[in-house]
One Martini backbone bead per residue (centre of mass of N, CA, C, O) as a GRO file, in nm:
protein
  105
    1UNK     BB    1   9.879  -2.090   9.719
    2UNK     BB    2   9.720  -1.771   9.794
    3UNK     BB    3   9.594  -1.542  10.035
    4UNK     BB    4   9.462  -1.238   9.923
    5UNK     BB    5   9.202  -1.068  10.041
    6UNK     BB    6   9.014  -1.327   9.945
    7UNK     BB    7   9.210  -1.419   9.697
    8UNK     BB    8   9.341  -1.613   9.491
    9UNK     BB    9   9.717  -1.680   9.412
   10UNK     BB   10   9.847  -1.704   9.112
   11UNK     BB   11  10.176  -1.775   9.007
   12UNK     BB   12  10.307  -1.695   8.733
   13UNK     BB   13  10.583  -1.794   8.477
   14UNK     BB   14  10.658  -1.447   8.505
   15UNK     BB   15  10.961  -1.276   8.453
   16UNK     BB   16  11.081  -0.942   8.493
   17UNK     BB   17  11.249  -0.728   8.608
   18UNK     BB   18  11.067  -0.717   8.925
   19UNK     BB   19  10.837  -0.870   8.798
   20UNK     BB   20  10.533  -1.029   8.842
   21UNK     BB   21  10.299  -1.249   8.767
   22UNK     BB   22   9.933  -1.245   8.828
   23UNK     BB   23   9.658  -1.443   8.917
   24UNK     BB   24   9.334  -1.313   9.015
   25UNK     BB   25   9.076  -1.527   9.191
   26UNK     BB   26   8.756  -1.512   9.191
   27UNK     BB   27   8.474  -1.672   9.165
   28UNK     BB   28   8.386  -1.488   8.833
   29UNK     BB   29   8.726  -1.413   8.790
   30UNK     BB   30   8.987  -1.275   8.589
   31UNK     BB   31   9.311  -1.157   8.672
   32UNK     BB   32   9.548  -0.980   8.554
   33UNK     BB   33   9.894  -0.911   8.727
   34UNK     BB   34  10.174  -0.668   8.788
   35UNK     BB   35  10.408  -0.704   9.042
   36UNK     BB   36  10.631  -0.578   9.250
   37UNK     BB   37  10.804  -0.559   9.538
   38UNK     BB   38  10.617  -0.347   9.698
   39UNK     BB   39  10.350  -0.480   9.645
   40UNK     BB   40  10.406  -0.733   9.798
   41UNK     BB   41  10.447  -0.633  10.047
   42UNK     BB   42  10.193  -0.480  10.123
   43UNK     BB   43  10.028  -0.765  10.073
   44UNK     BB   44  10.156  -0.898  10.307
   45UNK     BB   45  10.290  -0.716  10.561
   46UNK     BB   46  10.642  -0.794  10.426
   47UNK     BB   47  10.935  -0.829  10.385
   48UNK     BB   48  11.146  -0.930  10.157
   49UNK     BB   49  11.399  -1.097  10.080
   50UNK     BB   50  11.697  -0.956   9.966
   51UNK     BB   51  11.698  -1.246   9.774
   52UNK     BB   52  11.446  -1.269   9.570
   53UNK     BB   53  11.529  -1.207   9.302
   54UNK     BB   54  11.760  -1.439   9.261
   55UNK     BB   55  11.515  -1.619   9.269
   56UNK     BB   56  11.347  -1.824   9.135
   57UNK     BB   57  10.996  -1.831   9.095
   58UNK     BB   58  10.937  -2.087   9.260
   59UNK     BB   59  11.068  -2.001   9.515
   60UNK     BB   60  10.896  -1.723   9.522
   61UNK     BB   61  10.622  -1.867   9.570
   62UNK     BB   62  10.739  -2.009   9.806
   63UNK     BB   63  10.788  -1.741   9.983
   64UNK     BB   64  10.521  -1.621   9.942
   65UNK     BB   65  10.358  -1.838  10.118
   66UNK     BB   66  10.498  -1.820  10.370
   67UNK     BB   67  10.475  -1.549  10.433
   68UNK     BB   68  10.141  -1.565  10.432
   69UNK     BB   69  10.143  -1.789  10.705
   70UNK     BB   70  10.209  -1.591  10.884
   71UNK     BB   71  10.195  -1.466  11.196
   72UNK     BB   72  10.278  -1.215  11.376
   73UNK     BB   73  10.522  -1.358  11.551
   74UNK     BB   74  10.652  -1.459  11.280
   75UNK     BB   75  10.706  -1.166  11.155
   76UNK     BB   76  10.864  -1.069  11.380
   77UNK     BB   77  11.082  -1.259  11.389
   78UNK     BB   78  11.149  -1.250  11.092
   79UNK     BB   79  11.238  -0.916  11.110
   80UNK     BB   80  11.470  -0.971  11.327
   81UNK     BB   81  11.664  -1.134  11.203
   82UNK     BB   82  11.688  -0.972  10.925
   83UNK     BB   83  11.814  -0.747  11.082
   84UNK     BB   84  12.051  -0.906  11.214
   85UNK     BB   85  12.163  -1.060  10.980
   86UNK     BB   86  12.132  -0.915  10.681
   87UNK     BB   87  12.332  -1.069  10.468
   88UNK     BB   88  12.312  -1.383  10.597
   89UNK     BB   89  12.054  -1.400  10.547
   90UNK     BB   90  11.829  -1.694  10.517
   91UNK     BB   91  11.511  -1.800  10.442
   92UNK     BB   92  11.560  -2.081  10.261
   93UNK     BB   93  11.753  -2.207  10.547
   94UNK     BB   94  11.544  -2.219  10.724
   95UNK     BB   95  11.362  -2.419  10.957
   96UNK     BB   96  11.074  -2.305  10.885
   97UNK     BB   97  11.102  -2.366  10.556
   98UNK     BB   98  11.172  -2.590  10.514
   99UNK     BB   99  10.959  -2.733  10.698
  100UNK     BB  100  10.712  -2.596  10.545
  101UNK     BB  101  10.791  -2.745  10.276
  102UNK     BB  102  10.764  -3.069  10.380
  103UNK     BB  103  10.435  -2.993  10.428
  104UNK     BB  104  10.398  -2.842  10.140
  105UNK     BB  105  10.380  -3.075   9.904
   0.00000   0.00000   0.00000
């Protein structure tokens, strides 16, 4: 789960040319909400991988909930890294992802 803007967000299994569904749970509410990549940069507050629409749903849920818990530091390392590799960056195979992902399991 995700916590953006003080709201629990869970990422639902459905996929459909770069929109991804989510529910956005609040104490006493339920609302579906559609957004594209560029809406969820803004709500991150940082740009998505490059290759983040080929990867599967399961994946992207997980480098979203990764993006949103770096911290400003990590945030600036990782768009800078970003940008220095260009199109050979893989935020999948980096070694902060893959550790978060084996404490977050």
């Amino acid at each position: 789960m995700i916590q953006i803007n003080q709201m629990l967000l869970i990422c639902v299994k459905l996929y459909t040319k770069k929109l991804i569904s989510f529910y956005f749970i609040t104490s006493n509410n339920i609302k579906l909400t559609t957004m594209n990549r560029q809406e969820i940069e803004i709500e991150l507050g940082i740009e998505l991988p490059d290759n983040f629409e080929s990867c599967d749903i399961t994946t992207q849920e997980l480098i979203i909930d990764y993006l949103n818990q770096l911290d400003m530091i990590a945030k600036k390392a990782y768009t800078i890294g970003k940008e220095h590799l260009g199109t050979s960056f893989n935020l999948v195979k980096s070694n902060g992802f893959i550790n978060w992902k084996k404490n977050n399991k």
